[in-house]
PDB file as gemmi writes it, atoms N, CA and C in Angstrom:
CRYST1    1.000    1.000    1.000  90.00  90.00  90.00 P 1                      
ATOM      1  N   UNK A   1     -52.962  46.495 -50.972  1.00  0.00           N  
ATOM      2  CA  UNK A   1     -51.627  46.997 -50.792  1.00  0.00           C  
ATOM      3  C   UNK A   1     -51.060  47.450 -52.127  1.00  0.00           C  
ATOM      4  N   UNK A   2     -50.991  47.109 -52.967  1.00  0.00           N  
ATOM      5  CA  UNK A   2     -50.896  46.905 -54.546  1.00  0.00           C  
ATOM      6  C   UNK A   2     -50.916  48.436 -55.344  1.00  0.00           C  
ATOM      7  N   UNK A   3     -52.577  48.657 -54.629  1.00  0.00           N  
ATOM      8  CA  UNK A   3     -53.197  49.838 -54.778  1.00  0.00           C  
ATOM      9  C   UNK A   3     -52.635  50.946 -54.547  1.00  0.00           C  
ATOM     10  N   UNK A   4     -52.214  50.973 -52.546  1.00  0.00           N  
ATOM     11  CA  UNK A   4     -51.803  51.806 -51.911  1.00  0.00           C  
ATOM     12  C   UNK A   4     -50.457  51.940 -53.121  1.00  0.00           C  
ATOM     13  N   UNK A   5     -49.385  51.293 -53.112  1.00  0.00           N  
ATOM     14  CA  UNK A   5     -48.202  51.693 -52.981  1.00  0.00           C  
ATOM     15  C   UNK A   5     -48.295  51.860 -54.783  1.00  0.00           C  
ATOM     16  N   UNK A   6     -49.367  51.654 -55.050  1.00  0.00           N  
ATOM     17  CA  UNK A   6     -49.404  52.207 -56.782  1.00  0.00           C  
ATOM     18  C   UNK A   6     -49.458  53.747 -56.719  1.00  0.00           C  
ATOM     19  N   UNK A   7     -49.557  54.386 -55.427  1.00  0.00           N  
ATOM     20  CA  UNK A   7     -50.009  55.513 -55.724  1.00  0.00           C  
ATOM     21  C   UNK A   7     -48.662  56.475 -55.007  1.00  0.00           C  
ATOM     22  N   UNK A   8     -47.586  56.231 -54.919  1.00  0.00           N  
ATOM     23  CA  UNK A   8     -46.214  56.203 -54.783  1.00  0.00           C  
ATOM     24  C   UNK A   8     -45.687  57.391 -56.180  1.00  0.00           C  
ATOM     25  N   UNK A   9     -45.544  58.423 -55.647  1.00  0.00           N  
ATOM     26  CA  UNK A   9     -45.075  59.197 -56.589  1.00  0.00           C  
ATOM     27  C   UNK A   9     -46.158  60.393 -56.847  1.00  0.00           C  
ATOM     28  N   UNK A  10     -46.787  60.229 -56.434  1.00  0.00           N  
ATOM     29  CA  UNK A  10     -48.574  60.977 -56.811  1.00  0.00           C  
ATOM     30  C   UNK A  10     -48.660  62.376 -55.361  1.00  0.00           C  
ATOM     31  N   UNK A  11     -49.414  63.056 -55.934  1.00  0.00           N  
ATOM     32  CA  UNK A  11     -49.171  64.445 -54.968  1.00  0.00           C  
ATOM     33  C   UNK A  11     -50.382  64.043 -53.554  1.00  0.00           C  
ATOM     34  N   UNK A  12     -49.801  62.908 -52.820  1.00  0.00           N  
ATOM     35  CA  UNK A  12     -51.173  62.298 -51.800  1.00  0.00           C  
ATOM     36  C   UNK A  12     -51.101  63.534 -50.701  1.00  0.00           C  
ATOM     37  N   UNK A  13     -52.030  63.862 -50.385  1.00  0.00           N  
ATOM     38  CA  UNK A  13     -52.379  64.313 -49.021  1.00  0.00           C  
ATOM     39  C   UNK A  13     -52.431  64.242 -47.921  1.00  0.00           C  
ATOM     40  N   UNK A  14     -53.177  63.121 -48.028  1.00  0.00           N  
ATOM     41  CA  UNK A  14     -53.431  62.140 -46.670  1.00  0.00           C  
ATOM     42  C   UNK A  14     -54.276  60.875 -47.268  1.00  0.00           C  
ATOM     43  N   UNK A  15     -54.543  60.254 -45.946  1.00  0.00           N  
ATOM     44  CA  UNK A  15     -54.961  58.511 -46.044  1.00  0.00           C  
ATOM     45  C   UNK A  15     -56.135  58.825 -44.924  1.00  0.00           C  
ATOM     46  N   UNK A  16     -57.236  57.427 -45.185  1.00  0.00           N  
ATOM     47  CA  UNK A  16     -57.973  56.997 -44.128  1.00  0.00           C  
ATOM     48  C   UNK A  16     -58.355  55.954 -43.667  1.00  0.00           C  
ATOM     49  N   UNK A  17     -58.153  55.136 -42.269  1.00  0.00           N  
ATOM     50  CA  UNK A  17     -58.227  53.833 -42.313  1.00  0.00           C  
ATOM     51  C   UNK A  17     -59.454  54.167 -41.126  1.00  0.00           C  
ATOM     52  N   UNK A  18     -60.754  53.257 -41.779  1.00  0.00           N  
ATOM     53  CA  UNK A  18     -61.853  53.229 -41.031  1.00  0.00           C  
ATOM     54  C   UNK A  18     -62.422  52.039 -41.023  1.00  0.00           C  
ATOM     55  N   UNK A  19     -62.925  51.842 -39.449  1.00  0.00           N  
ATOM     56  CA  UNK A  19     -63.311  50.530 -39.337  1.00  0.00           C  
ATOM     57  C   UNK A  19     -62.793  49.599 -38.916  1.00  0.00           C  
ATOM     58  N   UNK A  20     -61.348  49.950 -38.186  1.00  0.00           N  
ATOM     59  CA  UNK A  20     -60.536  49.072 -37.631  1.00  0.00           C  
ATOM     60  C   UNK A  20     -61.714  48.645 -35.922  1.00  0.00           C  
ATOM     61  N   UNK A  21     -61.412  47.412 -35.576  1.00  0.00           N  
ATOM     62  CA  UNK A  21     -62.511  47.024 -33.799  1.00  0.00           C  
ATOM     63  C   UNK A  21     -61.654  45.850 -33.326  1.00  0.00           C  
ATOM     64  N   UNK A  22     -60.414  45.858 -33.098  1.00  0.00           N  
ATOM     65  CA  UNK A  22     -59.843  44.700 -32.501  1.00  0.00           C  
ATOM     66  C   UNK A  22     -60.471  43.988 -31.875  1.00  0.00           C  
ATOM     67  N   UNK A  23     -61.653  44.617 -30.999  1.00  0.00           N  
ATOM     68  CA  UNK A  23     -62.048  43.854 -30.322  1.00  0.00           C  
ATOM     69  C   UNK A  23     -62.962  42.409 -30.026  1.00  0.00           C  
ATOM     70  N   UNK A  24     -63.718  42.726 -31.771  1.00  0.00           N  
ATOM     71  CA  UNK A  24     -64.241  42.214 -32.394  1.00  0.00           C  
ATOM     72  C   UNK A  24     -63.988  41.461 -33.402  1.00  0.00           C  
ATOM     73  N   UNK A  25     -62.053  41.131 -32.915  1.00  0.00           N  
ATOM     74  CA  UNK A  25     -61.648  40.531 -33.642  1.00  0.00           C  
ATOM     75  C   UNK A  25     -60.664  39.205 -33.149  1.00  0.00           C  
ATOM     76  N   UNK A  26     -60.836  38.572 -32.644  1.00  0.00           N  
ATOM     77  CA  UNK A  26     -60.285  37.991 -31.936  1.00  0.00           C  
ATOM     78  C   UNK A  26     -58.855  36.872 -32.121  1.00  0.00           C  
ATOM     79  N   UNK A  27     -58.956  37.133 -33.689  1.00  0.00           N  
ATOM     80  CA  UNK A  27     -57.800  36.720 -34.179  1.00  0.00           C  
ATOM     81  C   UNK A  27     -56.754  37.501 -34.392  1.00  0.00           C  
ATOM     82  N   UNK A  28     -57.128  38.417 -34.465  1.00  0.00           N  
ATOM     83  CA  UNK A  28     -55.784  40.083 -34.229  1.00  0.00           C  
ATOM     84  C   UNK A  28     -55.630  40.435 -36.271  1.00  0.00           C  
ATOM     85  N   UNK A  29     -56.472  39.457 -36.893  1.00  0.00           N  
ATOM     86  CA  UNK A  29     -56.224  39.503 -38.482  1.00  0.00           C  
ATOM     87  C   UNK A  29     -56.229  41.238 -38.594  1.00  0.00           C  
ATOM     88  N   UNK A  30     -57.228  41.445 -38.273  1.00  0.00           N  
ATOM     89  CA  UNK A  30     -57.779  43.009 -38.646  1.00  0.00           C  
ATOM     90  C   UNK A  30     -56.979  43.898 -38.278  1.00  0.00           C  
ATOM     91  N   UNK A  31     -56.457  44.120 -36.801  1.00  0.00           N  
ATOM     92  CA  UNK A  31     -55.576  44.945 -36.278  1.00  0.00           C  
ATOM     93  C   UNK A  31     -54.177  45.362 -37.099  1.00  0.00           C  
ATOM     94  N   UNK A  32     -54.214  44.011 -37.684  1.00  0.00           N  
ATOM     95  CA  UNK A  32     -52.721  43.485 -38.106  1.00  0.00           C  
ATOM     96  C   UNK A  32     -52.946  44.145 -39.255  1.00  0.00           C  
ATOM     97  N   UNK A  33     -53.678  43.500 -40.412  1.00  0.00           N  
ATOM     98  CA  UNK A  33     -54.097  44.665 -41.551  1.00  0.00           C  
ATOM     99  C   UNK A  33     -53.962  46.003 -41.541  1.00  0.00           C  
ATOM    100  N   UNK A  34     -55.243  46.389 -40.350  1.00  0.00           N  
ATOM    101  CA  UNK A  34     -55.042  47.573 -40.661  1.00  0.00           C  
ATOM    102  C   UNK A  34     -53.575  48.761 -40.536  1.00  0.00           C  
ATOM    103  N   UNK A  35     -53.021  47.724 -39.132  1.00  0.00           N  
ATOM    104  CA  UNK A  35     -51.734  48.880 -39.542  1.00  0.00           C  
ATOM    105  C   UNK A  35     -50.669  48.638 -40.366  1.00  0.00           C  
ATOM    106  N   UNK A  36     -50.729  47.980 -41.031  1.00  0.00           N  
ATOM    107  CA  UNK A  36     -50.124  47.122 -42.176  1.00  0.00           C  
ATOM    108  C   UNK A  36     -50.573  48.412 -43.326  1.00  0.00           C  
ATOM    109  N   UNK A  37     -51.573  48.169 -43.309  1.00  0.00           N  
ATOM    110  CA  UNK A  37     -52.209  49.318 -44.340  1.00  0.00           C  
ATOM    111  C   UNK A  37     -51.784  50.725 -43.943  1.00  0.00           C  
ATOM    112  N   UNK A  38     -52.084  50.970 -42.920  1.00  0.00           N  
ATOM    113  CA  UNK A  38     -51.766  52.527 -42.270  1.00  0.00           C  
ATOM    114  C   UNK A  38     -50.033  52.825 -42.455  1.00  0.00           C  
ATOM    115  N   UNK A  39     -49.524  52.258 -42.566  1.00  0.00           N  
ATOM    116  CA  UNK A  39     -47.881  51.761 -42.644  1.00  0.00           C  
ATOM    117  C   UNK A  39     -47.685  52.398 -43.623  1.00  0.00           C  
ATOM    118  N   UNK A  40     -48.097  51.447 -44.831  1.00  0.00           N  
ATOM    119  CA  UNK A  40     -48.378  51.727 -46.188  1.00  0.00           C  
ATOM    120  C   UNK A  40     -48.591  53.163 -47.061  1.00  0.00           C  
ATOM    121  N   UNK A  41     -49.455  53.612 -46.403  1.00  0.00           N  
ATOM    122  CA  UNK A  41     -50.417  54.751 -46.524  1.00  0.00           C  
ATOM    123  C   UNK A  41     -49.196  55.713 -46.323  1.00  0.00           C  
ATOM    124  N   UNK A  42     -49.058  55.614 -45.152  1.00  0.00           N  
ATOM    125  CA  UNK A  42     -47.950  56.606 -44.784  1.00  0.00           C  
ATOM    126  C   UNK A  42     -46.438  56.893 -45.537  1.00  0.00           C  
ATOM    127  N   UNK A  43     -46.223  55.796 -45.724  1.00  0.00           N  
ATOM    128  CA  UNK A  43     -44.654  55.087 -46.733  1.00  0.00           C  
ATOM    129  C   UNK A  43     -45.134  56.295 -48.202  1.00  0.00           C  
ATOM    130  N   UNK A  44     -46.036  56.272 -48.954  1.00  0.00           N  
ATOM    131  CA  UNK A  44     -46.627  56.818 -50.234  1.00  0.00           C  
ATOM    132  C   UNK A  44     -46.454  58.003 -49.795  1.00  0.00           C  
ATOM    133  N   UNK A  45     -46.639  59.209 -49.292  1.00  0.00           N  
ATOM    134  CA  UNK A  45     -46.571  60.388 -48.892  1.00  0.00           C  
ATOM    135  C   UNK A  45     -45.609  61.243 -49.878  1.00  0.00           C  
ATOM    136  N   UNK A  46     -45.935  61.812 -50.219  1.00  0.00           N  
ATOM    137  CA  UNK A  46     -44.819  62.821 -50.899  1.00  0.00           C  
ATOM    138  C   UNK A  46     -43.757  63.206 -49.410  1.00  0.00           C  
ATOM    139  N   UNK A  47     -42.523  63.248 -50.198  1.00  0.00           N  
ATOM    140  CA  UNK A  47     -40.980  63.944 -49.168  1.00  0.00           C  
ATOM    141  C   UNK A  47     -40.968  62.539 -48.172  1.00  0.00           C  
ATOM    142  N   UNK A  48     -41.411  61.151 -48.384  1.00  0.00           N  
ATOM    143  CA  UNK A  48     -40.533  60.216 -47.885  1.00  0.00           C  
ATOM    144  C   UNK A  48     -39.638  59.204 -48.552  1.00  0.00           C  
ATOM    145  N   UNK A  49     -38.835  58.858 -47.715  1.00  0.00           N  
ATOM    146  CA  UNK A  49     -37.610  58.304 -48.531  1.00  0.00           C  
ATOM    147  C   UNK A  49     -38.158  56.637 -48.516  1.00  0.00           C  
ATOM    148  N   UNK A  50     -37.508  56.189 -49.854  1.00  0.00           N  
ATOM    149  CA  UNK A  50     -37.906  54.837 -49.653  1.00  0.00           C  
ATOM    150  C   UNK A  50     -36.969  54.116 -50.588  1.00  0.00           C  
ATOM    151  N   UNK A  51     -36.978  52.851 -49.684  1.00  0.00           N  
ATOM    152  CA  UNK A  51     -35.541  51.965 -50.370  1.00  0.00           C  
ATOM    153  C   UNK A  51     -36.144  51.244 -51.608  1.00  0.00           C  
ATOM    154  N   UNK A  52     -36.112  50.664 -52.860  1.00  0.00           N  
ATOM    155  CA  UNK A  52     -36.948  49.702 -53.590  1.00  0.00           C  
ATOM    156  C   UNK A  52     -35.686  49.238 -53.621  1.00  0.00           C  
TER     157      UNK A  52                                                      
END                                                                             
């Protein structure tokens, strides 16, 4: 996460989250991550607003 939102300000393009399998996950950890991450990803974008 650290990573992602280090890159906050930077001319990003796009993101890729691969490898997400809920199903194969039976604690929901992964699901939860990943859109946690995908969240993230998205938040960094050049032209979005963000509160710090």
């Amino acid at each position: 996460m650290e990573l992602v939102r280090g890159a906050a300000g930077l001319n990003i393009v796009g993101g890729d989250l691969v490898e997400v399998s809920p199903p194969y996950d039976p604690s929901g950890n992964t699901a939860l991550m990943g859109a946690t991450l995908l969240y993230e990803m998205l938040c960094v974008l050049p032209g979005v607003k963000h509160s710090e």
